[in-house]
LUMTI-24349 format. One record per residue: residue in three letters; y, x, z of N, C-alpha, C in turn. Coordinates in steps of 0.02 Angstrom, whole numbers, plus 32768, in hexadecimal, padded with zeros to 4 digits. Example, Ala and Ser with C-alpha at 12.3 -4.5 7.8 and 13.67 -1.06 7.14 Angstrom:
BEGIN
ala7EE4829481867F1F826781867F5B82948186;ser7F90828281627FCB82AC816580028285818A;
This chain:
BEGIN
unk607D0CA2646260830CE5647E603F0D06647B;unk60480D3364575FF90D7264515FDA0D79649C;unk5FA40D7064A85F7D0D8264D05F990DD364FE;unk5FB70E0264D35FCC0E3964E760050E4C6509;unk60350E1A64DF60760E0464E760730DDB6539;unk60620DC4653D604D0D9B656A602C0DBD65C1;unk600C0DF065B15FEF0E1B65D4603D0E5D65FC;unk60530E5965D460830E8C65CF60C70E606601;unk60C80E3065F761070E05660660EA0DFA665F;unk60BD0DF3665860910DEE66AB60A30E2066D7;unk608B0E6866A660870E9D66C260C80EA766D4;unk61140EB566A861590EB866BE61690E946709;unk615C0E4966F661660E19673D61520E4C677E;unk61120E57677960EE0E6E67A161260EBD67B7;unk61290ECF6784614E0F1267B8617F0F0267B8;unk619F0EE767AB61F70EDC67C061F60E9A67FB;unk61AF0E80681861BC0E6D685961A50EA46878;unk61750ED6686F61700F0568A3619B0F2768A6;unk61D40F42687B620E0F68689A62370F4B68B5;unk623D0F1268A7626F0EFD68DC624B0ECA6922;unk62130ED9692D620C0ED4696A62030F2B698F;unk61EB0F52696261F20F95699162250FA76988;unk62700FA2697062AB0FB2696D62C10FDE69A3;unk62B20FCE69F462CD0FEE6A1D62AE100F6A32;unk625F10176A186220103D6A2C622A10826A42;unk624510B36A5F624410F26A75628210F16A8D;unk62BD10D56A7262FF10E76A7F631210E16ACB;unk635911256AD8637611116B2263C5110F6B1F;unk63D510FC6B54641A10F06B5B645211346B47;unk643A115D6B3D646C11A96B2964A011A26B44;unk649511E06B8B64BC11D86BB0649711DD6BFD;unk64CD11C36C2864BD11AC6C7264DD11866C82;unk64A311706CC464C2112F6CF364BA113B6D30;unk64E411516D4964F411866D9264FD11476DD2;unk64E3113C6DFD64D111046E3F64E9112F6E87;unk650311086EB8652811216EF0652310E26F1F;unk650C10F26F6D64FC10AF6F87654510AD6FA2;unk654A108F6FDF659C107F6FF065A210BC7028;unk65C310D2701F65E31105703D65A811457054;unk659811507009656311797019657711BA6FED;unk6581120B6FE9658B12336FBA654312406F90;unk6503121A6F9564D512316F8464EC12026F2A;unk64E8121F6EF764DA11FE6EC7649A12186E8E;unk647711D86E77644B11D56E4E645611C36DF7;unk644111F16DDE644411F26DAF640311E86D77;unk641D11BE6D5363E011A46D2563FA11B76CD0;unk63C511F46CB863E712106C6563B512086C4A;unk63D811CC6BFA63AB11BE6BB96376118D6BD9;unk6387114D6BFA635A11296C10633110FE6BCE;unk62FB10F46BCD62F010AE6BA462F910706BAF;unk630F10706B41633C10316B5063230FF26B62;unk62DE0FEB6B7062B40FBC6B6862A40FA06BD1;unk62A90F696BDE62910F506C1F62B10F656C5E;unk629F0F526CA062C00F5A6CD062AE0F9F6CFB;unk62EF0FB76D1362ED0FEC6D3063010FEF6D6F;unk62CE0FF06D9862F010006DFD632110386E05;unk6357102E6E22637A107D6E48636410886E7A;unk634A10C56E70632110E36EBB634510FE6EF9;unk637F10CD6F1263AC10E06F3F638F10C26F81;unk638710D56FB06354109B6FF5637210766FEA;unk63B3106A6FEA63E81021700C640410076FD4;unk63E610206F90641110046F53646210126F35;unk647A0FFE6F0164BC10366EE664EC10056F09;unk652410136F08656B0FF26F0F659B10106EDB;unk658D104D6EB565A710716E7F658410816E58;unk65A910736E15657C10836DE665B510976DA7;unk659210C66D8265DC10EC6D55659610F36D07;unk65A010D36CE9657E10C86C9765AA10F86C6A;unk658811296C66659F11586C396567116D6C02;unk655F11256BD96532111E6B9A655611056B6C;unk652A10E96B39653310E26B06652E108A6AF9;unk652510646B2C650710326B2B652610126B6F;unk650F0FBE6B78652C0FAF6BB564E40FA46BDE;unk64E90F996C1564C10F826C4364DB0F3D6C60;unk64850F386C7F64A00EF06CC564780EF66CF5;unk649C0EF96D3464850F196D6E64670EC96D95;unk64470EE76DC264250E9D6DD864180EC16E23;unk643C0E7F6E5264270E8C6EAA63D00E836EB4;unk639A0E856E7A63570E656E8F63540EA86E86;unk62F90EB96E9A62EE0EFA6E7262CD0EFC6E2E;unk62AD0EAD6E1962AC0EA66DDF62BF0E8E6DB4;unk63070E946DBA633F0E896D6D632D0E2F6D84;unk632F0E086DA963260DBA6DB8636D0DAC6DBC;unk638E0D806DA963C50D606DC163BA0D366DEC;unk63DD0D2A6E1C63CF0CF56E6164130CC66E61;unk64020C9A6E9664400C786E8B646D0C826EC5;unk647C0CB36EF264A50CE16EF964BD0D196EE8;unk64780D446EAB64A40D6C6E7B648A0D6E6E32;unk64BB0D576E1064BE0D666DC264AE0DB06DB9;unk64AB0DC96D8064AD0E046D6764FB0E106D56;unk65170E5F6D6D653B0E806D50654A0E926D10;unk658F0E926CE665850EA66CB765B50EE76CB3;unk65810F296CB365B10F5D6CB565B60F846C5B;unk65E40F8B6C3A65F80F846BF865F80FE66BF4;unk65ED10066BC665DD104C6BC5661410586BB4;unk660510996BEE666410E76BF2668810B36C19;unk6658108F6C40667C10696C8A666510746CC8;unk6677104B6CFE665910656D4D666210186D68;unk6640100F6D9A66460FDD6DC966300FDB6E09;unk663E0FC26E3366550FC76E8666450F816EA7;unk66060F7B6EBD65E70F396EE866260F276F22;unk66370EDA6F2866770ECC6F5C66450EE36F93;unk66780EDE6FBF66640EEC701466440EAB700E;unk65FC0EC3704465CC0E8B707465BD0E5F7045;unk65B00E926FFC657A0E6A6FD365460E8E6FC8;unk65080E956FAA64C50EA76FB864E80ECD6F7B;unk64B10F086F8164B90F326F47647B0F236F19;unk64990F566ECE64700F556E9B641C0F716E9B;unk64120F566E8763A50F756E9A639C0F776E53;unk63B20F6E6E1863750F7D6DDA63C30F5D6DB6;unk63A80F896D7A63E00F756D3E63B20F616D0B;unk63CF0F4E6CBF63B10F456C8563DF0F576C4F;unk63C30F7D6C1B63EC0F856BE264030F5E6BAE;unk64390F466B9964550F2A6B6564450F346B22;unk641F0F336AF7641C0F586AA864060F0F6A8E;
């Protein structure tokens, strides 16, 4: 293999791992993800989040409703940093869906995006 040839084959590798590690680099969920604590009319709304890492809902007491009207799914988590515990797993709420925490269980504190 030519010295040039060779140079060139490096260089390809090289950007076709950097796009697909920045793949999700700017992108958001298109759409909303609308949060409601339990028996509260206040709702929060979160539009075009990024798709990238964990996100707190800024509700004091955390969601008990949550209505995904994106493009994408989420997973809601009772920590505030997206942690699974071993009293709560993560949620899996699936997009152009809603979900509803049972009674006298802790509510949602931070979600994470699916992509």
């Amino acid at each position: 293999m030519s010295h040039l040839r060779h140079i060139r084959v490096v260089t390809g590798a090289a950007l076709l791992l950097l796009t697909a590690t920045a793949c999700s680099a700017g992108k958001t969920t298109v759409g909303t993800l609308s949060f409601r604590a339990h028996d509260s009319l206040v709702e929060l709304t979160y539009s075009n989040t990024p798709v990238q890492g964990c996100h707190r809902i800024g509700l004091p007491h955390g969601a008990a409703h949550v209505e995904n009207n994106t493009l994408v799914d989420v997973i809601m988590y009772r920590t505030p940093k997206c942690q699974k515990s071993d009293e709560a797993d993560g949620i899996y709420v699936p997009m152009s869906s809603s979900n509803v925490t049972a009674p006298d269980t802790l509510p949602w504190r931070s979600f994470s995006v699916v992509h």
